[in-house]
Every structure is written in structure tokens, then in C-alpha cells.
DOGU-221498 format. One line per field, with one value per residue (C-alpha): residue number from 1; residue in three letters; y, z, x. Coordinates in steps of 0.2 Angstrom, whole numbers. Each point is the difference from the previous one (the first is absolute). Layout:
n c(NUM	...)
res c(ALA	...)
north c(Y	...)
up c(Z	...)
east c(X	...)
END
This chain:
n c(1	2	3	4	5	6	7	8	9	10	11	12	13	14	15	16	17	18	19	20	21	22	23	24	25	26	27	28	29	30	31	32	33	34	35	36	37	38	39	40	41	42	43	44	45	46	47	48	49	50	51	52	53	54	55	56	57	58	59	60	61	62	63	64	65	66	67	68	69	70	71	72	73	74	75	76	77	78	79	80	81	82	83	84	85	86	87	88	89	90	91	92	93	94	95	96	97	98	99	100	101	102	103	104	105	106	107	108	109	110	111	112	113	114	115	116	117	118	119	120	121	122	123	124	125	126	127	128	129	130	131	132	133	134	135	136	137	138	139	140	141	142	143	144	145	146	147	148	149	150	151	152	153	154	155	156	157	158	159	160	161	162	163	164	165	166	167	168	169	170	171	172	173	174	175	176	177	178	179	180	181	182	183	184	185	186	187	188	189	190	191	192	193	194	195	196	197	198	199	200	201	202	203	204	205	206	207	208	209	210	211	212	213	214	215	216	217	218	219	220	221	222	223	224	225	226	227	228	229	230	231	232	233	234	235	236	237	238	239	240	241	242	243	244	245	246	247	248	249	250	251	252	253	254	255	256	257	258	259	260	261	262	263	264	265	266	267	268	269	270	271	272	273	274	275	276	277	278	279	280	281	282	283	284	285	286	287	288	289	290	291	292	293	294	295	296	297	298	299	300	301	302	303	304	305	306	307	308	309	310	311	312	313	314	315	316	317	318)
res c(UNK	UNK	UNK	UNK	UNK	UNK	UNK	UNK	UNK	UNK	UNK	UNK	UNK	UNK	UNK	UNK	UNK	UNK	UNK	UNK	UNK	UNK	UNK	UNK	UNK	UNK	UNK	UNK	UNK	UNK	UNK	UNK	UNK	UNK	UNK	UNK	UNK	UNK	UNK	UNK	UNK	UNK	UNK	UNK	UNK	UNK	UNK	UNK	UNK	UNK	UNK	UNK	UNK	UNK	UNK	UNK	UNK	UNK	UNK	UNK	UNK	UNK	UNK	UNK	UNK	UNK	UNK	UNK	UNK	UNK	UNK	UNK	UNK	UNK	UNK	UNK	UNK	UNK	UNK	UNK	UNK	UNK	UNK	UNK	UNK	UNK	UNK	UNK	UNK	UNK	UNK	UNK	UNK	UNK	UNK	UNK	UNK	UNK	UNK	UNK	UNK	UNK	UNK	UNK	UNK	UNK	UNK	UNK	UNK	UNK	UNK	UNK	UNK	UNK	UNK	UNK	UNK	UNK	UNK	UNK	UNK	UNK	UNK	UNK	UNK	UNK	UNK	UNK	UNK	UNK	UNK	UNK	UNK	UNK	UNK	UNK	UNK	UNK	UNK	UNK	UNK	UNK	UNK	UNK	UNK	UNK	UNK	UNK	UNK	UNK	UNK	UNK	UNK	UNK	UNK	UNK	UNK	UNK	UNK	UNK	UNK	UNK	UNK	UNK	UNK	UNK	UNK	UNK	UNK	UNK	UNK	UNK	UNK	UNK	UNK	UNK	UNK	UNK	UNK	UNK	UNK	UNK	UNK	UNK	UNK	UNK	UNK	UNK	UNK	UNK	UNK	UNK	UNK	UNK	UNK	UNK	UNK	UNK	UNK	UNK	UNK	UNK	UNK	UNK	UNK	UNK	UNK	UNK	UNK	UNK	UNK	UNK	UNK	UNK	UNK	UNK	UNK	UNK	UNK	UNK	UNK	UNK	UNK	UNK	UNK	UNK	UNK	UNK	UNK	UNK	UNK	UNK	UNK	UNK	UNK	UNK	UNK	UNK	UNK	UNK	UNK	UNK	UNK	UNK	UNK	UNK	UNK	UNK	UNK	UNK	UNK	UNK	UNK	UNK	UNK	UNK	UNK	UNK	UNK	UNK	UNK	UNK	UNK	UNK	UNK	UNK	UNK	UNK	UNK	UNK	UNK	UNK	UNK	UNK	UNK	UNK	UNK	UNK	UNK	UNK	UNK	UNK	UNK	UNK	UNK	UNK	UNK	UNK	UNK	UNK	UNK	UNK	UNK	UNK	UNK	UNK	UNK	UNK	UNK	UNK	UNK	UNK	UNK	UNK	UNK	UNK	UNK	UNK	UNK	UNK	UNK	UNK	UNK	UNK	UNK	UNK	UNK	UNK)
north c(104	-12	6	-4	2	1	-2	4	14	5	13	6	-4	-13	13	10	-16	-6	5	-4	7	-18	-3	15	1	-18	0	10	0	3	0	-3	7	-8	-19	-7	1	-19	-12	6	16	-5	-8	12	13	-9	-9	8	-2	-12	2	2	1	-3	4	-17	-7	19	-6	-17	-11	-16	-10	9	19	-7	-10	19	8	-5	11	-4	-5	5	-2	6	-1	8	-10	-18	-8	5	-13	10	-3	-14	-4	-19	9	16	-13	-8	17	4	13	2	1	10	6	11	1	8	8	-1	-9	14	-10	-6	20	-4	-14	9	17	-10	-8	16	10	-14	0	20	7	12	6	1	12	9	4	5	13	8	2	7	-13	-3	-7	-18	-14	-16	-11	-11	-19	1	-15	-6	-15	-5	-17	4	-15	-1	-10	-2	2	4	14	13	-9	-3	21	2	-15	13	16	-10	-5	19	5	-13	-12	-19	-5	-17	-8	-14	-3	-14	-4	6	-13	4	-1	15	11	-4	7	16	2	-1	-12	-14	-2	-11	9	-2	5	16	6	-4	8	16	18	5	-13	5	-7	-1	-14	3	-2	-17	-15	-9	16	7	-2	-4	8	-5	7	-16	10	16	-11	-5	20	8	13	13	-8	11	-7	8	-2	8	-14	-4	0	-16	-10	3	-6	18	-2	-8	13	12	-6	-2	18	4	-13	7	-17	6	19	4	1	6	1	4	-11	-4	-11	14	14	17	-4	2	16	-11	-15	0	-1	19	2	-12	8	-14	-3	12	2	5	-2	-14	11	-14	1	20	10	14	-16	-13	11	6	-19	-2	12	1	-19	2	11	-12	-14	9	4	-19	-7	13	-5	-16	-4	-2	-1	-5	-12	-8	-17	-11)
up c(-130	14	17	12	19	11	17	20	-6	18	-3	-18	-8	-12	-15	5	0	-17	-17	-6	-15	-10	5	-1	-17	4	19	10	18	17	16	15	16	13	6	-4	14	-4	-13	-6	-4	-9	-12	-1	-3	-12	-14	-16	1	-10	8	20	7	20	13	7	10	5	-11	-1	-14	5	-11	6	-7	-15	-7	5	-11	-21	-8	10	-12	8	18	6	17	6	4	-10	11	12	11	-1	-19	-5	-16	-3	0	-11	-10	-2	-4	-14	10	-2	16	0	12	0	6	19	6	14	16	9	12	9	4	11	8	10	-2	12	11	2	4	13	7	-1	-1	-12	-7	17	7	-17	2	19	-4	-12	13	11	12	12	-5	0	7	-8	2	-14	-6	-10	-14	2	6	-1	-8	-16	-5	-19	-6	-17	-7	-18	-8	10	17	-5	-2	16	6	-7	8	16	-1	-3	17	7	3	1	-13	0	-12	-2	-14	-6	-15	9	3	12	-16	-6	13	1	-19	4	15	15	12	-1	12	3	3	20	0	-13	12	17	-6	-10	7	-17	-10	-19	-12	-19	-8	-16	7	-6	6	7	10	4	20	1	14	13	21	5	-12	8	17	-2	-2	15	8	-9	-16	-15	-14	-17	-14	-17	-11	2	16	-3	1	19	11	1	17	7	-3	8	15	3	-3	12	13	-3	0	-16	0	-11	-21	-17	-13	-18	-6	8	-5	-4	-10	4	17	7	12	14	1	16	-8	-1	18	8	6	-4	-18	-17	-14	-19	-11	-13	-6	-4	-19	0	-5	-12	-12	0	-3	-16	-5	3	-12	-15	3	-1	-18	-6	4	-5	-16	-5	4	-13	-15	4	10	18	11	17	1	15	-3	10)
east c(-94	3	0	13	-1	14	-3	4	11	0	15	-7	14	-3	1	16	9	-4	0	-17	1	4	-20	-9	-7	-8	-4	-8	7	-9	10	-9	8	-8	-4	-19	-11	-4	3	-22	9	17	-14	-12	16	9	-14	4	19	9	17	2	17	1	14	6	-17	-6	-16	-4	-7	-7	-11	-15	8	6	-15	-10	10	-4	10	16	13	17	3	20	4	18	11	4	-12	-18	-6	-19	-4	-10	13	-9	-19	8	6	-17	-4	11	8	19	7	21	11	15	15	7	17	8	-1	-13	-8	21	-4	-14	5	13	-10	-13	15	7	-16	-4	17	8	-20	7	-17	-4	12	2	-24	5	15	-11	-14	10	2	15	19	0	-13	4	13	4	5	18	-3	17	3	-20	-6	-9	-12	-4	-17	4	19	-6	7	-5	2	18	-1	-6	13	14	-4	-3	17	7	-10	11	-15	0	-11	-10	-13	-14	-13	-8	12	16	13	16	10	-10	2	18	2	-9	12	-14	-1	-14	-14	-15	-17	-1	18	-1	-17	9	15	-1	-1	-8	-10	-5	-11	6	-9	-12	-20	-7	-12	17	5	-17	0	17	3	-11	-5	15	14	-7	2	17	7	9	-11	12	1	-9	-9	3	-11	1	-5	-21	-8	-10	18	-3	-16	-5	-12	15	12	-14	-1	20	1	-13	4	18	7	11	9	-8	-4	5	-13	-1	-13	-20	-12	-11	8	-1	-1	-17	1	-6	9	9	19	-1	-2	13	16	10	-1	6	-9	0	-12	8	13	11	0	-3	17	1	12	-11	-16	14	-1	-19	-8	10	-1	-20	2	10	-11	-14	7	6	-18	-8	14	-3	14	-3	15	4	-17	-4	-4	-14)
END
């Protein structure tokens, strides 16, 4: 019998939401709970599987991890695509690599989650009436009739472009491949890059991670933003110069910040995000919503049931 691990089920979920059953007389399925100390242990807790199924880029698989492991044989990773697996050195490998599908648009959710949070301080006030604490101390920032700068009008910045609009904002956008014609289409107004920076109240990041966006946004971009302008990122913290960004939050020469995503996940309990006043934060919980968790693991049986007829779907090809 093969065995099967399925990792960073932080919620311990991963077998409620799927019916396992098309696999269990052939597979025998670990769930792992909790993120690997360091990539030594992911290989030293996973040799003897054959099938490993990771959550987004929670556990990565470079070359290194994937050439430790000799009987891997069928890699999934949620989601159609996962920026952290090593597809070229699996495919070296003779590992299959597959994804699966997603629903929704969970991370629009965040985006003005973080806005709102940094703008109403609704958390905020809701953790200081349960304490107790007296009526009303903060004052906030109505989002209507704030300039909203989108990097990246793909899918989901057009989303986010929408639901900007609805709040009654005025919606701009730059990216490298966007053309004025383009933005026109999707109903926002074009900008350049010093323009979108100098202009926008809120600025958010929606471009895929990849050698041409890696640094995109760099300490001059951060320069240009108004002193009460907000960065807001929920696509993959390496898109922005990450010691930049640092020091305009505490320089406080930005309002302040947004974040979903870090360069090293979980978060390290020292890193000095969690002690500045002016920025939100939530731990990568764009893709994590009770439907597309529904999507994800049946997804995983399925896959892992094609590749043992013979049949893998959904490959991911070098």
C-alpha cells in the first residue's frame, strides 16, 4: 500500500472535507497538522511516501527536497499552480506533479478586510468593548471618494477594481503589460508608476510572483506614497523590496500597511511587523475559505486517484 501525506492542515480539516474513500484500499494517508521546523525535517518526515499533497507554498519543494525524497512519485499542490515546487527537477525526477481546482475570489475578501481594519479599526474597537474599555476612541477614514491604485489588473485586480468602485472609490492601475486601452476596458483609469504611488490613498499588489516582478516595488515607489497612503499586499511579499517597506512603516513616512503574505511563513514571532502600530496583519489567509478548501481536497482524491489508474489529471507541466 502506498502512503500518502497530506500536509499543513493547520485547521485539521483536510479529511472532513473530502470523501477518501475512492483511495483507501490502495493508500495510506498521514495528515500532518503543523509546518516543518525546517526543510531537514520535511525530509526526514516524509521519506517513505510516495504521494505528498501540500497547501499552496506552506511546504516548499525545491530541487534540494525533492531529489531527498526517492520514493516521491506524485506531488499535488492546491491550486492550478505553486510558485515553491521545483516542477523542471520533479520532472527530472519522474514525479508527477498536479493541481486542482479553486472557488471563489477569497482573497477580494482581504483586501478590503485589511482596508477596512486600517481605516474603521474594527477589530480594534470590537478586542476593546469586550475588555471592558470605554465607548469609542478611534476615528476613522470613510473609503469613499479615496484613490485606489491597482498593480496588476488581471483577474483579480479587476475584482478588487469592482468593489473599489461600489465603496464609491476612484480606481487607477499600472503594471508592466497594461496599456491605457486596457484599463479603459476594465473600467479604471490608467496611470503611470510615479503617478499610481504619488496618487493613491490605498495601493495593492495583485500580480502573480516571478523573476520579472520580484522587487517590483522598490524604497522609490514606497517614496513616492503620500504620508497617509496604505500599502496593501495579499499576493507574495517578495513582489515588494521587503527592508524598504520596513522602514517606511517605521519611519512612518507611509500610514501604514496591510499584509497577508511574508517572506517567511508562519511569521517568525520576533519579526518587528508584529509590534508596529500601524500596520494589519493576517497570516496568508487569502486562499483559506471553508469553498475553496471544498474544491481543494476532493480535488487531491481525485488527483490521487487518476495517477494510480494510470490517468493523472491536472499535470503541471515544466
Amino acid at each position: 500500500m502506498l502512503k500518502a501525506a497530506i500536509l499543513d492542515d493547520y485547521q485539521g480539516v483536510a479529511l472532513k472535507l473530502a470523501d477518501w474513500s475512492a483511495i483507501a484500499k490502495d493508500v495510506e494517508i498521514k495528515v500532518f497538522g503543523k509546518p516543518f521546523a525546517s526543510q531537514a525535517d520535511a525530509i526526514k518526515a516524509l521519506q517513505g511516501f510516495a504521494i505528498v499533497a501540500g497547501m499552496r507554498e506552506r511546504t516548499p519543494f525545491p530541487r534540494a527536497v525533492i531529489e531527498a525524497l526517492p520514493d516521491l512519485k506524485l506531488l499535488i499542490t492546491t491550486g492550478a499552480r505553486n510558485n515553491s515546487f521545483d516542477v523542471k527537477a520533479a520532472a527530472e525526477r519522474g514525479v508527477t506533479v498536479c493541481g486542482t481546482g479553486s472557488a471563489g475570489n477569497p482573497t477580494v475578501g482581504i483586501v478590503f478586510g485589511l482596508m477596512l481594519e486600517l481605516t474603521r479599526h474594527i477589530g480594534f474597537e470590537n478586542a476593546r468593548m469586550k475588555a471592558g474599555e470605554p465607548w469609542q476612541t478611534t476615528i476613522g477614514l470613510d473609503l469613499e471618494g479615496m484613490t485606489l491604485g491597482i498593480v496588476g489588473l488581471g483577474k483579480l485586480g479587476q475584482r478588487v477594481a469592482a468593489i473599489g468602485k461600489a465603496f464609491g472609490m476612484k480606481v487607477i492601475a499600472w503594471s508592466q503589460n497594461l496599456t491605457p486601452d486596457k484599463a479603459k476596458e476594465a473600467g479604471v483609469g490608467y496611470a503611470s508608476r510615479e503617478e499610481l504611488f504619488a496618487q493613491s490613498d490605498f495601493v495593492s499588489v495583485h500580480l502573480v510572483l516571478s523573476d520579472r516582478s520580484r522587487g517590483l516595488i522598490t524604497a522609490a515607489d514606497l517614496g513616492r506614497m503620500k504620508k497617509t497612503a496604505y500599502l496593501i499586499n495579499t499576493a507574495r511579499a517578495p513582489i515588494v523590496d521587503q527592508a524598504a517597506l520596513l522602514k517606511a512603516l517605521q519611519d512612518k513616512t507611509i500610514g501604514g500597511a496591510g499584509l497577508d503574505v511574508f517572506e517567511v511563513e508562519p511569521l517568525p514571532l520576533d519579526h518587528p511587523y508584529r509590534k508596529l502600530d500601524n500596520v494589519v496583519l493576517t497570516p496568508h489567509l487569502g486562499y483559506v475559505s471553508e469553498q475553496n478548501y471544498r474544491q481543494y481536497f476532493p480535488d487531491i482524491v481525485e488527483c490521487i486517484r487518476a495517477y494510480l489508474d494510470g490517468k493523472p489529471m491536472r499535470v503541471i507541466a515544466p
